[in-house]
C-alpha positions as CSV (number, residue, x, y, z in Angstrom):
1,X,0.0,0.0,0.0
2,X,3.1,2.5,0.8
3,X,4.6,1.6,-2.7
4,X,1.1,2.4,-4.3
5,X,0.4,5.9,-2.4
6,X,4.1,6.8,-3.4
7,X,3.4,5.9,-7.0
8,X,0.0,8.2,-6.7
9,X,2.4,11.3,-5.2
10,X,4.8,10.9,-7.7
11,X,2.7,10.8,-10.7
12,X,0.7,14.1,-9.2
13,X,4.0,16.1,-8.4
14,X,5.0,15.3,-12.5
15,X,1.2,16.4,-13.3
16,X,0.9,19.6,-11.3
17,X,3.2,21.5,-12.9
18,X,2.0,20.4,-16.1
19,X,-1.6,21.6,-15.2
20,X,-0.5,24.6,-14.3
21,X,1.1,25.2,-17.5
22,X,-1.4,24.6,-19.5
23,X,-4.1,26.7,-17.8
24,X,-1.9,29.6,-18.2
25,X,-2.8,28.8,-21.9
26,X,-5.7,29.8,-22.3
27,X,-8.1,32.6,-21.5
28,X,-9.1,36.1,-21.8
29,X,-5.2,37.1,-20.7
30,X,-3.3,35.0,-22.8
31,X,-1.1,35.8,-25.6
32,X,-0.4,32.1,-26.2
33,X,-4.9,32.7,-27.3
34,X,-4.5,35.5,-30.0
35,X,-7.7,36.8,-31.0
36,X,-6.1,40.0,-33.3
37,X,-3.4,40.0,-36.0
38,X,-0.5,41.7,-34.3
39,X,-1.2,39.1,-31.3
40,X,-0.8,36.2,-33.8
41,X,2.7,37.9,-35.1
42,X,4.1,37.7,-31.8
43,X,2.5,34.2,-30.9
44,X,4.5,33.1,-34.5
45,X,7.7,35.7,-33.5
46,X,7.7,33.6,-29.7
47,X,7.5,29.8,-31.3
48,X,10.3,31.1,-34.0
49,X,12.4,32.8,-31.4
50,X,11.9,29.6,-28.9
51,X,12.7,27.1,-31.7
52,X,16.0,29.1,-32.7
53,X,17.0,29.2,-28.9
54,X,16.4,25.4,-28.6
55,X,18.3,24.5,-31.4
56,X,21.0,27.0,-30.3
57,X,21.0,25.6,-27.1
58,X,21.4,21.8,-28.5
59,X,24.1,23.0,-30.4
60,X,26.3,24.5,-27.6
61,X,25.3,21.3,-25.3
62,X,26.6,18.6,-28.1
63,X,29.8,20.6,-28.5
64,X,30.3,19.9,-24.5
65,X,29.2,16.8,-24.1
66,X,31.2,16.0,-27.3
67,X,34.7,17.8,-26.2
68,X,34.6,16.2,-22.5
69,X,32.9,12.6,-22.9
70,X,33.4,12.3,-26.3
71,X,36.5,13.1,-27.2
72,X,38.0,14.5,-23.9
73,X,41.4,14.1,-25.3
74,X,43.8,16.5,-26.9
75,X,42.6,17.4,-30.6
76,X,44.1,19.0,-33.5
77,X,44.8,23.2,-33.7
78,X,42.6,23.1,-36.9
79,X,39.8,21.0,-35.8
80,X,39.7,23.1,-32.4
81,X,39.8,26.1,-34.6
82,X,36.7,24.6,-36.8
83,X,34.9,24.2,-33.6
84,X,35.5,27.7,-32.2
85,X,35.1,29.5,-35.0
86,X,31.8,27.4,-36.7
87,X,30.0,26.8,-33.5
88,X,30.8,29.7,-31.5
89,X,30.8,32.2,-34.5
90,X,29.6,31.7,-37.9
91,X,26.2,29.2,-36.8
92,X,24.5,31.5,-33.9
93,X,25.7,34.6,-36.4
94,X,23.5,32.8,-39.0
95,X,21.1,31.7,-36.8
96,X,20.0,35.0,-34.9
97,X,20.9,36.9,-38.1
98,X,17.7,35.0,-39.7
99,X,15.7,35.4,-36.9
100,X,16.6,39.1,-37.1
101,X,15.3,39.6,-40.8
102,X,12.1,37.8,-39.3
103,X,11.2,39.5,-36.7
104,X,11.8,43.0,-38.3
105,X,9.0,43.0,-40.4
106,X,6.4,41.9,-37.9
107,X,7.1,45.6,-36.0
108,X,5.6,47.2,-39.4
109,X,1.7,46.5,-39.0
110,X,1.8,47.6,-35.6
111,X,3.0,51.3,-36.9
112,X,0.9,51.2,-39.7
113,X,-2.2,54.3,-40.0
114,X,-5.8,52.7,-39.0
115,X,-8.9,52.3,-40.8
116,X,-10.3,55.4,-39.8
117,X,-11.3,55.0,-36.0
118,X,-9.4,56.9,-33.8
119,X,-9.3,56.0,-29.9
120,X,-7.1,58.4,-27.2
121,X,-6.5,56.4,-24.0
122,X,-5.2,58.3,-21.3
123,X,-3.7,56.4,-18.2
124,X,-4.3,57.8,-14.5
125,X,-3.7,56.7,-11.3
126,X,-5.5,54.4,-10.9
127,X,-8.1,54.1,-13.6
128,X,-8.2,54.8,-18.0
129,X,-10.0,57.5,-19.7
130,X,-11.3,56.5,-23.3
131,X,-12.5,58.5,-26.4
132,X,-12.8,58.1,-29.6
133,X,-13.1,59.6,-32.8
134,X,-14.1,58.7,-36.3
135,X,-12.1,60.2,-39.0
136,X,-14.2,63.9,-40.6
137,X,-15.9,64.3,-37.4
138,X,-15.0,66.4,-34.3
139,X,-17.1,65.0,-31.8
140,X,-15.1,63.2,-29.2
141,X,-17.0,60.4,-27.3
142,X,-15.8,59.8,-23.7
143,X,-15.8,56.7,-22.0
144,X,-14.0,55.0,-19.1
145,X,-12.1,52.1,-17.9
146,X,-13.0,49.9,-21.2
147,X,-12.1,50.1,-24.6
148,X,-14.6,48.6,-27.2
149,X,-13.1,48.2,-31.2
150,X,-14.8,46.7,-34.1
151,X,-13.4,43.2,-35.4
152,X,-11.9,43.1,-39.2
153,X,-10.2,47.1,-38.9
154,X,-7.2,48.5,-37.9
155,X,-8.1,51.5,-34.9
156,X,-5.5,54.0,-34.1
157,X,-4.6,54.3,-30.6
158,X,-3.0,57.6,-29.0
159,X,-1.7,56.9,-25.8
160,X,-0.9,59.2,-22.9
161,X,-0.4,59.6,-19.3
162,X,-0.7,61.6,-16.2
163,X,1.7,61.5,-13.4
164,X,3.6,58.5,-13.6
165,X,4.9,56.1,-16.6
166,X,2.0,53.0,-17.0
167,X,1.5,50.5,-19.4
168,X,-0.9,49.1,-22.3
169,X,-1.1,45.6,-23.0
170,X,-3.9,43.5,-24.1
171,X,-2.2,40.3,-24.4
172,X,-5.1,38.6,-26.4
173,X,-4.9,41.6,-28.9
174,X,-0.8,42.8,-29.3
175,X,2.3,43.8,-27.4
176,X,2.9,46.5,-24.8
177,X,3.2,49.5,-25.5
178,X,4.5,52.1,-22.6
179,X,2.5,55.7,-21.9
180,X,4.5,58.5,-20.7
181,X,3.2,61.8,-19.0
182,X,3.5,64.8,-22.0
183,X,4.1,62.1,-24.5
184,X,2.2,60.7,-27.0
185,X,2.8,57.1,-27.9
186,X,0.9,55.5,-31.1
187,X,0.1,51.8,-31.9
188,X,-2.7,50.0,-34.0
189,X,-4.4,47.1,-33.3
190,X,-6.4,44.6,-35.6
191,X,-8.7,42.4,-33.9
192,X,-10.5,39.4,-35.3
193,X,-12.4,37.6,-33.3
194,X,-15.6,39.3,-31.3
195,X,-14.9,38.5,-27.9
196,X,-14.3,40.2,-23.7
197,X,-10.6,40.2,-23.5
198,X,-8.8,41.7,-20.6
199,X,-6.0,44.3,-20.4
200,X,-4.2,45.5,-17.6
201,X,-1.2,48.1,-16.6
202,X,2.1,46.1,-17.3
203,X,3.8,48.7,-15.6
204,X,4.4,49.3,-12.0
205,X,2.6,52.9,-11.6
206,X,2.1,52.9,-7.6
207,X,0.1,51.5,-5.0
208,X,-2.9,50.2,-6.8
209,X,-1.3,49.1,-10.5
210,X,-2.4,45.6,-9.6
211,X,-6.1,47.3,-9.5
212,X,-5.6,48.7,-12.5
213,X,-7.2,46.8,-15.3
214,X,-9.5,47.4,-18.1
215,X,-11.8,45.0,-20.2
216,X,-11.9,45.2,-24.0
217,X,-14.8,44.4,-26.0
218,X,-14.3,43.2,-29.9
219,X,-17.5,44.0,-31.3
220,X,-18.9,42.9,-35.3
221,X,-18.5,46.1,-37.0
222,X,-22.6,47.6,-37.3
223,X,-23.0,46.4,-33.2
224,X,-20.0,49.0,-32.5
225,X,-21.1,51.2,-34.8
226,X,-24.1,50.9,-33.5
227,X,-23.1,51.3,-29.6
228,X,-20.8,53.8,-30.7
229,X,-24.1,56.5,-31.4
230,X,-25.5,55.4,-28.2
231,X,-22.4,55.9,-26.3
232,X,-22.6,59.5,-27.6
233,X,-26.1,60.2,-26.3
234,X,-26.9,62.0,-22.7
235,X,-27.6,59.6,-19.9
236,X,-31.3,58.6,-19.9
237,X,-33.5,60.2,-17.0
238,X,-33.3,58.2,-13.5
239,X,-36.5,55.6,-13.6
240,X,-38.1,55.1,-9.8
241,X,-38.2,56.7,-6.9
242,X,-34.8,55.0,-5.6
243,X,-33.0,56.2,-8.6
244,X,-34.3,59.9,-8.8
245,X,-33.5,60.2,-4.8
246,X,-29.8,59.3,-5.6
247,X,-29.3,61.5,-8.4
248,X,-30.5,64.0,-6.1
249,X,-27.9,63.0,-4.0
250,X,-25.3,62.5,-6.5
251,X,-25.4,66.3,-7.1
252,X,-25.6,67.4,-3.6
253,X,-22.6,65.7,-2.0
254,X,-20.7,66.9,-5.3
255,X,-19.9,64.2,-7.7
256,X,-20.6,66.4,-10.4
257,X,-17.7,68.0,-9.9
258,X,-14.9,65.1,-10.6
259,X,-17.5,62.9,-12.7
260,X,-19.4,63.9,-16.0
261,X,-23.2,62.6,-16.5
262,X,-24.3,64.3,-19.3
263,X,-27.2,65.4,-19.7
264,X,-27.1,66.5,-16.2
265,X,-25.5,69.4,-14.3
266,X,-22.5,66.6,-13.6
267,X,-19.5,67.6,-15.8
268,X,-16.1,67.3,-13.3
269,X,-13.6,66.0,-15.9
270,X,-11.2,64.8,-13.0
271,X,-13.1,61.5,-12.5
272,X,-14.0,58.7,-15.5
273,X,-17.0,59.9,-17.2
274,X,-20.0,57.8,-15.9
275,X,-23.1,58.6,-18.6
276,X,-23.4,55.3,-20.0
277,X,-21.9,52.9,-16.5
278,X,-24.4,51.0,-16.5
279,X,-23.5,49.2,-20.3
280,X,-19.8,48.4,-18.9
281,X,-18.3,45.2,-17.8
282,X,-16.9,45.9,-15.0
283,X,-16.4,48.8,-11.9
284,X,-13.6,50.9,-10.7
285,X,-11.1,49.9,-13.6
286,X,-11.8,46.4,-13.6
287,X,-11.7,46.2,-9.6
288,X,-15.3,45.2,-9.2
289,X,-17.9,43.4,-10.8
290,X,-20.6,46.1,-12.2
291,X,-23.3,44.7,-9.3
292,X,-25.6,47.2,-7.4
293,X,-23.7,46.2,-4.2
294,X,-20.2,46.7,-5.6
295,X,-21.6,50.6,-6.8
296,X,-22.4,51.0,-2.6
297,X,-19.6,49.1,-1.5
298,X,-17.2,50.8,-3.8
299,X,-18.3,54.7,-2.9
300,X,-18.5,53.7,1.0
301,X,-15.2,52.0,0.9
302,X,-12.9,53.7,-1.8
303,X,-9.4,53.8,0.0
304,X,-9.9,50.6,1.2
305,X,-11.1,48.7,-2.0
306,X,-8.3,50.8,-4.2
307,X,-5.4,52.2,-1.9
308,X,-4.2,55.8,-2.5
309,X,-7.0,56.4,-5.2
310,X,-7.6,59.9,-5.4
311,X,-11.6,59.4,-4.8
312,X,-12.7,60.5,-1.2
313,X,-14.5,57.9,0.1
314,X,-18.2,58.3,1.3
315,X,-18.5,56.2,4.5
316,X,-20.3,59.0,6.2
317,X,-23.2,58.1,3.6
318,X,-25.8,55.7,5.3
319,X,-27.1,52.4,3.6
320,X,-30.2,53.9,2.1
321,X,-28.3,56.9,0.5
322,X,-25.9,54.2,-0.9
323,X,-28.2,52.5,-1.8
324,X,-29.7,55.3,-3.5
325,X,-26.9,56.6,-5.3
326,X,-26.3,52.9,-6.6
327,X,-30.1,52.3,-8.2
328,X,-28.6,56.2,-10.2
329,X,-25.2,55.0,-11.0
330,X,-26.0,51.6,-12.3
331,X,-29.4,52.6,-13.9
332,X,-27.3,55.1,-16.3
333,X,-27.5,53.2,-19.9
């Protein structure tokens, strides 16, 4: 029975980290899952990279397994010299020399001028402002803490920052691309498949960059188009006598000056722009999900839930206004 429980521990310690391999696979988060083109070029850049590393690698190991089991013994000047020079010189020079003239291309599409659809994301601490722009018009639609693009089309982005140096990275979608305060940074991205694909702040940026993520929703291109002219409408009029008390209250303990509803007398521009919350995935930058009780938990408990954000947090409010200003906040479509 001992010899048989062993067997069972062994063959789960040679599973495990196998398991654990593979669920890092797959997912939302995965660039080993591309779901865009420029993704897919740097899945096909990794596996050309890793094979010419390998077989790198194989080379170096048979020359020193071959020059101390091998042959161990003394050898010629010339064949040394043959060794030295065409294993240690000429073959990785080949080697990473093709690799080189393949992966040079690949940086191309990512540089390359979108399809028309323009979107400016702005980093903050510790959350992303979002708008967009077709090409010919000058209306700017403001969003917040998701980015939505149409499958089958290049889009544009403009990057930026305030404060600190973050990071954009959708690994399901492309590479990373770093966002620098007073710089703008450019990249495009192609996705193909329609999907919720999650990005995230790859880098550190201060106390909450863990909390600092962002879904991103590849839409077929008439639903985007068509959320896009919602998206640019005012917020629809609170519905019930729960929701009407909190916008009430939404405007009275000053919101409306850090967060923009519009439509209303709300138009702060120091907070993400809330007018259409309700059609988001997700709350405070990916943080929470979008859940009445995450909206009360979230304004009660700010500093707490998200350390050092720059919201004041509300736990002075009691459970009905809370509750009050959540049936506003998450009725805003």
């Amino acid at each position: 029975m001992m010899g048989v429980a062993l067997q069972h521990l062994r063959r789960n310690c040679a599973i495990a980290p196998a398991a654990l391999l593979l669920a890092a696979c797959e997912g939302r988060q995965s660039v080993l899952a591309p779901a865009g083109q420029d993704a897919s070029d740097v899945l096909n850049l990794f596996w050309v990279m890793l094979i010419g590393a390998v077989i790198l690698w194989l080379l170096v190991a048979a020359l020193f397994i071959y020059v101390t089991r091998i042959n161990p013994g003394a050898m010629r000047r010339r064949t040394a010299e043959m060794l030295i020079v065409g294993g240690g010189i000429l073959f990785p020079v080949v080697l990473l020399g093709g690799l080189l003239m393949y992966s040079l291309p690949l940086m191309g599409p990512t540089r390359a001028e979108g399809d028309g659809l323009v979107v400016r994301v702005t980093a903050e601490q510790w959350w992303w402002r979002v708008e967009y722009q077709q090409q010919g018009e000058t209306r700017t639609i403001v969003s917040a803490n998701e980015l939505r693009l149409p499958a089958g089309a290049r889009t544009e982005l403009v990057l930026n920052a305030h404060r600190v140096i973050h990071s954009f990275w959708v690994p399901a979608l492309g590479g990373k691309t770093d966002m620098f305060p007073g710089r703008e940074t450019r990249m495009t991205l192609a996705p193909t498949d329609p999907g919720i694909y999650r990005g995230q702040c790859a880098e550190f940026c201060g106390a909450s960059h863990a909390l600092m993520a962002f879904e991103t929703v590849v839409m077929p291109p008439e639903e985007f188009d068509k959320w896009l002219a919602t998206e640019a409408q005012d917020a629809k009029p609170p519905e019930g006598a729960l929701a009407q008390a909190g916008a009430i209250l939404f405007l009275d303990e000053g919101c409306g000056a850090c967060h923009t509803i519009r439509g209303t007398k709300a138009i702060g521009k120091t907070g993400p722009d809330l007018t259409h919350l309700a059609n988001r995935h997700s709350l405070a930058a990916g943080t929470l999900p979008l859940t009445a009780d995450a909206i009360a938990s979230w304004i009660g408990h700010t500093d707490t839930i998200k350390p050092e954000v720059n919201m004041p947090t509300y736990d002075f409010l009691s459970d009905d206004d809370l509750a009050a200003l959540a049936a506003y906040l998450g009725g805003l479509e």
